[in-house]
N, C-alpha and C positions, 0 to 999 in steps of 0.2 A: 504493500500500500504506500504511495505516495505522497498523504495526507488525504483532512478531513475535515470538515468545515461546518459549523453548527450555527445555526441564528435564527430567531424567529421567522426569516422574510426569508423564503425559497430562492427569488430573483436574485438577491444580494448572496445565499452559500454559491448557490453557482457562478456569481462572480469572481468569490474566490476558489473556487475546484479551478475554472478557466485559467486563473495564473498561476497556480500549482502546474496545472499540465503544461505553462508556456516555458516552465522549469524556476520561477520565481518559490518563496519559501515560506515559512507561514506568517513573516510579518508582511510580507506583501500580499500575499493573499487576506490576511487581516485588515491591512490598509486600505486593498481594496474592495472587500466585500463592506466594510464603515463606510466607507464613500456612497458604498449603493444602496446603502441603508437610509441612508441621507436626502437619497432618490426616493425611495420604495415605501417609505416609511414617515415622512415629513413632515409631522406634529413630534412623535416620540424621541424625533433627534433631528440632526441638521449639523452644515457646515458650521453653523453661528452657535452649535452647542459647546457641552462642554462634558471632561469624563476624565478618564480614569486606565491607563493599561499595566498590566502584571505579565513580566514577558521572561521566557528560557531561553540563554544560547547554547544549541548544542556545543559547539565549539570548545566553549572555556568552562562549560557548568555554569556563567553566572547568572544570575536574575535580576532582575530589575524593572520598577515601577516609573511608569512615567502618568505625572498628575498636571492632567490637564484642566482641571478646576480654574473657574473662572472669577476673578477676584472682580468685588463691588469697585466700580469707577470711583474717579477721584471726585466729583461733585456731592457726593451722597454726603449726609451727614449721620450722627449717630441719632438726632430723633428728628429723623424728616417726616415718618410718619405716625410720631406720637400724638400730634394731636386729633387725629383720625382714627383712634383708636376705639374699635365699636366690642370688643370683648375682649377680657384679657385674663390674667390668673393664673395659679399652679395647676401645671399639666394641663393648660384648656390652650390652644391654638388662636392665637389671638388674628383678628380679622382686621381690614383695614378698609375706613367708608371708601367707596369707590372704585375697591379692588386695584389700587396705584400700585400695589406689589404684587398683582397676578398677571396685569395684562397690560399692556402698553409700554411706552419707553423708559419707565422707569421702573421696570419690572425684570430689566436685562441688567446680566452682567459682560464683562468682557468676553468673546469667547475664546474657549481654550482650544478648539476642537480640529484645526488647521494646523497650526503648530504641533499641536499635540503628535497629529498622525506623521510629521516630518518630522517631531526627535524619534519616534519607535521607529521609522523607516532609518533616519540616520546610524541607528542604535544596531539594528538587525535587519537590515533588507538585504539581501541576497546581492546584490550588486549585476543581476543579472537582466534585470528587468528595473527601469527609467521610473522617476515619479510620474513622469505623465503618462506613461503605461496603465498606470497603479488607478489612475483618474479617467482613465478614457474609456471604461463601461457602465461606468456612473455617467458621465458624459450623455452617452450614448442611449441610456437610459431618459434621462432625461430627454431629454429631444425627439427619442421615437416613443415615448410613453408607455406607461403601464398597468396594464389593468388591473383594476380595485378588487379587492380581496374581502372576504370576511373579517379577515385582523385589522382591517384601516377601517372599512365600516362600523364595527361596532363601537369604536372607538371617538369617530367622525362624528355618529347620527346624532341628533335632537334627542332621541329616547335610550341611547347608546354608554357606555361605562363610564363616560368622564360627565359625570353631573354634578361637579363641584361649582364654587361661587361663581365663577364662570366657565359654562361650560365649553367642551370642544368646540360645536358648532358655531358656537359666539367668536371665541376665537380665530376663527377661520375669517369672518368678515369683520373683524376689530382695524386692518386699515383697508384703503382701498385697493391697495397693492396687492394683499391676499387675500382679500376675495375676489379679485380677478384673476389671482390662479385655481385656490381651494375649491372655488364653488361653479357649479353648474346651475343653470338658470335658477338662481338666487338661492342653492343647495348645498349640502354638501353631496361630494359624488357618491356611488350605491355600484354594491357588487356589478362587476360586470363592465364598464364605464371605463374609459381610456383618459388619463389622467397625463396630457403634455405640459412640459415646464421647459418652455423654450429660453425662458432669459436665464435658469438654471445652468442647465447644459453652456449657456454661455459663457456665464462665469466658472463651471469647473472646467472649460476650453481655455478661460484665459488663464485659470489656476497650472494647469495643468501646463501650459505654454512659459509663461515668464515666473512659477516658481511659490511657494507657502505664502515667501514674505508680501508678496503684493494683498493679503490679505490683511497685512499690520501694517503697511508702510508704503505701498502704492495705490494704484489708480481706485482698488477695492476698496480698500481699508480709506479712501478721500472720499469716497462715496456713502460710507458709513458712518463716519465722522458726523459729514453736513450734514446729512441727514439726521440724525441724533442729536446734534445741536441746536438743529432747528425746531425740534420736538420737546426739549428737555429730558434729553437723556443724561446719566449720569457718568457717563464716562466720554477723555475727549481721544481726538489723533495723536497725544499724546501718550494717554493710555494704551490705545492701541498698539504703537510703535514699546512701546516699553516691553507687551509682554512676553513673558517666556513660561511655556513650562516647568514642573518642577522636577527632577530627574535624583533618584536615587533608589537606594534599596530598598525591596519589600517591605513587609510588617512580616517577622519570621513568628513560629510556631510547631507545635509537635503535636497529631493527635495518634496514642498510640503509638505503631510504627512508623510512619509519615510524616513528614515535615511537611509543611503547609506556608506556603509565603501567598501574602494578600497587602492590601494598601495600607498604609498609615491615614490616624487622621487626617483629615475633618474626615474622610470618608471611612466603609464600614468593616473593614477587616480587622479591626479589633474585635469586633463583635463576633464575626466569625469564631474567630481563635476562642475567644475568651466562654462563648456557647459550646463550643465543642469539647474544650477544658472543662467546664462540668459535670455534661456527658457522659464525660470519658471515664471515670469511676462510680457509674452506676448500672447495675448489674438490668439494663433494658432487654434482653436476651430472657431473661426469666418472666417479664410483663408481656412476651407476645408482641410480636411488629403490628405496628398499628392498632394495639388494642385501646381502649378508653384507659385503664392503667399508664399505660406507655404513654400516650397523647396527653391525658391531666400533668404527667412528670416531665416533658417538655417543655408545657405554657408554664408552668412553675419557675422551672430553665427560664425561659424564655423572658419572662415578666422581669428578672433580677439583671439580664443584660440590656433591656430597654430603662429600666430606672437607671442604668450605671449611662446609655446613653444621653437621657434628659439630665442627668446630673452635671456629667463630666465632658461630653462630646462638644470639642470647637475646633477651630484654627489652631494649631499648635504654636504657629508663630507668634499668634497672640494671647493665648491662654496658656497657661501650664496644665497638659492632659495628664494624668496618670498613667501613661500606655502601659509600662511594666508591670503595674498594681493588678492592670485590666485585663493581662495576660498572664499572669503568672500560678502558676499550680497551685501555690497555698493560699491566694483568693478563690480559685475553684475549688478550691477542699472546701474552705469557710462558705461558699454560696451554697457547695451542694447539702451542706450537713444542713443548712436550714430548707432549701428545697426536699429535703425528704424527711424532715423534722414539719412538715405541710406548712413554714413558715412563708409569710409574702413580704415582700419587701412594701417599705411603709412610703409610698408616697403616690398620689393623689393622677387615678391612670387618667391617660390618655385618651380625650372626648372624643380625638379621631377616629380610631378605631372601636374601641367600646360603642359607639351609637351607629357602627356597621356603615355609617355613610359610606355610597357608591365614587370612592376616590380613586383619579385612574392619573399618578404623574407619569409621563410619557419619556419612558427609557427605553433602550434596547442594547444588545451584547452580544457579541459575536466570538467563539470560542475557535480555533485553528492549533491543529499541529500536527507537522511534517514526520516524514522517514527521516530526516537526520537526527529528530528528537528536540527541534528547535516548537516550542509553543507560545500562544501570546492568548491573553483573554482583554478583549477590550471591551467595559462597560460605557457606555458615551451619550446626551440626553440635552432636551431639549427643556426636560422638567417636563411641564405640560403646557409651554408653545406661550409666546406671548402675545400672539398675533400681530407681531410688529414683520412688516417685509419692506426693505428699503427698495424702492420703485426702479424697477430694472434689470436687480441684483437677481430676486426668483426664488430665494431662500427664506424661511421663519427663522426668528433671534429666537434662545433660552428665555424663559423667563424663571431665572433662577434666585430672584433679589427675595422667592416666594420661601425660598430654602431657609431666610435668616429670621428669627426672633426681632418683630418690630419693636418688640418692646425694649428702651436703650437699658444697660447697665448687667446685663447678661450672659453668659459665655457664648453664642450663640448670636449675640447681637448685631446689626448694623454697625460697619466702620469701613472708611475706603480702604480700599488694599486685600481687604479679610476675604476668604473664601467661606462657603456654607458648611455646615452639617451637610452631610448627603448621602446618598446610598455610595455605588461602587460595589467595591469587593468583588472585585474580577481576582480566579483564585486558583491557585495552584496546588498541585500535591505530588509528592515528590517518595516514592522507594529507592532508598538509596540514590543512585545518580539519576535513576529512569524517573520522567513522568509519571503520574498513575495517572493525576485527574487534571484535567483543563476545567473550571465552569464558572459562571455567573450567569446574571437571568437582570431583567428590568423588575420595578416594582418596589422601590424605595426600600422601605425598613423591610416588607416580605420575603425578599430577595435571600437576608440574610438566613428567614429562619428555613424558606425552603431549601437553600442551597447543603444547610445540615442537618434538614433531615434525608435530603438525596445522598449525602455522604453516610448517615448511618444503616441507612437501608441498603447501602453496597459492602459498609466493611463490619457492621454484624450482623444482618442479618441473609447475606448473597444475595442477592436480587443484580439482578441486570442494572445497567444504568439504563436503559428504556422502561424496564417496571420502576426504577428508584425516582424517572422523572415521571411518568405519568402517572404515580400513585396520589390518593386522596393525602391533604397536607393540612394543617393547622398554622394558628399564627395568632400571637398575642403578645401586647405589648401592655396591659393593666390589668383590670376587672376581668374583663367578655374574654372568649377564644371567639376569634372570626375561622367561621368555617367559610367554603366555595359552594356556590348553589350544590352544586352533585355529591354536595359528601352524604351519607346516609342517615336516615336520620335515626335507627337504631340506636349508634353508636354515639348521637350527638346527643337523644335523650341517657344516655349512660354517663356522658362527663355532666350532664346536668345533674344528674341524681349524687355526682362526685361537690356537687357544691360551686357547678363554674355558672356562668352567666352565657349564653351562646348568642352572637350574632351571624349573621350571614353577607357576605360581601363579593359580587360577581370579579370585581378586580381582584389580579392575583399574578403570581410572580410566572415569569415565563422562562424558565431553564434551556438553557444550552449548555449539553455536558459533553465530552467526551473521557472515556476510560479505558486505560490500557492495562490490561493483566499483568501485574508483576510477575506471575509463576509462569505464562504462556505468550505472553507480546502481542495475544490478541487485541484490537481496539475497536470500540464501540462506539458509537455514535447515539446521544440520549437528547431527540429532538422535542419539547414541547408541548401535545396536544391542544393544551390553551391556547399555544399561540398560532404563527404562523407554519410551524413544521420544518423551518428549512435546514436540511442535511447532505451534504453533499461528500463521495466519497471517488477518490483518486487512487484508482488501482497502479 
């Protein structure tokens, strides 16, 4: 096998299997299936986003994360939107009149997601195949269109999974720019329906021609500027021109026999680690895989690594995180003894999730790795789309300012410079020098808890990584376990009668795994059901 390609969006693996076979390696084939996700996919992510990669070179053993997080421009202040503050409090998600930090231009941060994808190409591309190589099916995409799926519509529609303050559909016509691409006679588009993005294709023709930096420093990045100045957006050409990704090593870990590298703060691979460390000494093999036993002693789990998020989780540069504390075995002794002591950690859950609301932030992730043994997981997101399109350009900006606590004085809070809390956790796993696992999934904090219970349903209980990804999942960050419409309801009146509170929430995390047998070098491919399916494999 030659490699193997995982992502929600069918169009986009097969654009990376296509530079796998043109002999390009898995960061090219990563770079350019993100690219066409970009295309394919164009609420959930985008050029203008921003993200996250966790990358192996076969070569030298090394690993390394490249964080493309996009930091709040320089105009912002730290209480621009205090006095619009229409709900606020411990553990309540505070709102802002207007929705100024969901949608519009001051709802974007810089983005990382151009850059981003030229440090990992610098980092690990094969040198055999050109960046505009890597751009020119996205391109192409663009320009001859693509037909609308059930994973963009349900997404898209008015009755559809993102019915937050404002919804997708809203989004779609928030300027005139993008509703002249989004929508069809004053719609959004519906299964079936050929969706062209000609001034797209343009600009990743021009990207792809003169180079990343024109996106921070030329003709692009002039057009973005004015544009955003003229709006009141919070970041200037300056900002632009200044940024860089941030380039360094993983967030390491051990569960069991496998080592585990994932991101460092703001984003989620501490949580990862630090969920699996508790786990990891208790005897779930006797509760039965998936039983209501098993599922109550995970939200338990679960509930201890979301207080340690609302507690501790910021910008590192700006906050002192605890990472070691958050990682370290004798915190996961101390969590688990009161996780099965039926203790809860004391603090005041999360209205988010607890009241089940139908929240859908728009991510996606794209997993790759080659016969040389080189792997990259890029998590990369749009958030959920600001509806901001600079007239011409053919792309949606992040609106990711949605990421940060309005309320000033908090670790979490608005400052320029600062990056958000955020999902991520594009993640690794490692026997000895081999890969085992490639995975991440979209779906904010879900992400984290499906991605380990996919891990433990392969390394204690064997299951496949296609039963580990399409199996029923939980997810709890307070009070309620949010179940997925399809989970049973047998088993969900059984954790109630456990004393939990159950909600149900049709959003939900969309995995792209791959898994290589330590004992046999077989590799497997673990696409989705939720999502869009797409898997692509290179004999």
């Amino acid at each position: 096998m030659r490699g193997m390609v995982v992502c929600p969006e069918p169009l986009a693996a097969e654009v990376g299997a296509a530079l796998l076979r043109r002999g390009g390696n898995a960061m090219d084939a990563a770079v350019g299936a993100a690219f066409a996700q970009c295309v394919v996919d164009p609420l959930h992510c985008g050029i203008a986003g921003v993200g996250v990669l966790t990358a192996r070179a076969a070569a030298n053993g090394e690993a390394f994360c490249v964080r493309f997080w996009g930091p709040i421009g320089s105009l912002a202040s730290p209480d621009m939107f205090a006095a619009d503050l229409i709900e606020s409090g411990p553990g309540v998600r505070p709102r802002v009149r207007g929705h100024r930090n969901r949608a519009g231009y001051q709802s974007v941060v810089v983005p990382g997601f151009v850059r981003g994808m030229a440090e990992g190409f610098r980092r690990l591309g094969s040198g055999r195949l050109g960046w505009g190589e890597l751009l020119a099916p996205a391109a192409r995409l663009a320009r001859d269109g693509f037909i609308v799926d059930q994973y963009v519509e349900r997404y898209w529609a008015p009755d559809g999974l993102n019915l937050d303050d404002v919804p997708a559909h809203e989004r779609l016509r928030a300027t005139p720019a993008s509703a002249k691409i989004y929508l069809k006679e004053d719609r959004p588009y519906r299964v079936g329906e050929l969706l062209v993005q000609r001034d797209l294709a343009f600009t990743l023709d021009r990207l792809a021609d003169t180079g990343p930096d024109d996106f921070y420093e030329g003709k692009i990045g002039a057009d973005i500027a004015a544009d955003f100045a003229a709006h009141g957006g919070l970041f200037t050409a300056d900002d632009l021109a200044r940024y860089r990704p941030l380039l360094g090593e993983p967030l390491w870990g051990t569960y069991r026999d496998l080592m585990v590298a994932s991101d460092p703060p703001p984003g989620s691979g501490a949580l990862v680690i630090e969920l699996l460390n508790i786990l990891e000494g208790i005897d779930l093999e006797a509760m039965g895989w998936n039983s209501p036993r098993y599922q109550d002693t995970l939200a338990r789990a679960m509930r201890y690594v979301f207080a340690d998020r609302l507690t501790y989780m910021a910008d590192p540069r700006f906050y002192a995180v605890p990472v070691e504390m958050l990682t370290s075995k004798p915190y996961a002794a101390e969590v688990r003894r009161r996780v099965l002591s039926g203790q809860d950690p004391r603090i005041e859950p999360r209205r988010r999730y607890d009241q089940g609301a139908r929240v859908a932030d728009g991510t996606t992730h794209v997993s790759v790795l080659d016969s040389e043994g080189n792997a990259v997981a890029i998590t990369h997101t749009n958030h959920d789309a600001s509806g901001v399109v600079v007239p011409g350009l053919g792309f949606m900006f992040n609106n990711d300012m949605n990421s940060f606590d309005p309320v000033p004085g908090r670790p979490n809070s608005i400052g320029p410079g600062k990056m958000p809390v955020t999902g991520g956790a594009p993640t690794l796993f490692f026997k000895g020098p081999d890969v085992a696992m490639v995975i991440g999934s979209p779906a904010g904090p879900l992400k984290v808890t499906a991605i380990v219970q996919a891990v433990l349903s392969v390394t204690r209980f064997g299951k496949s990584i296609s039963e580990a990804v399409a199996a029923d999942r939980i997810h709890c960050e307070g009070e309620a376990i949010v179940l997925e419409p399809s989970f049973p309801e047998e088993p969900a009146e059984a954790l109630r009668g456990m004393g939990n509170r159950i909600v149900r929430n049709g959003y939900t995390a969309r995995l792209a795994a791959i898994y290589q047998d330590p004992r046999t070098g077989r590799v497997e491919g673990g696409t989705d059901p939720r999502g869009g399916g797409g898997l692509a494999i290179v004999e």
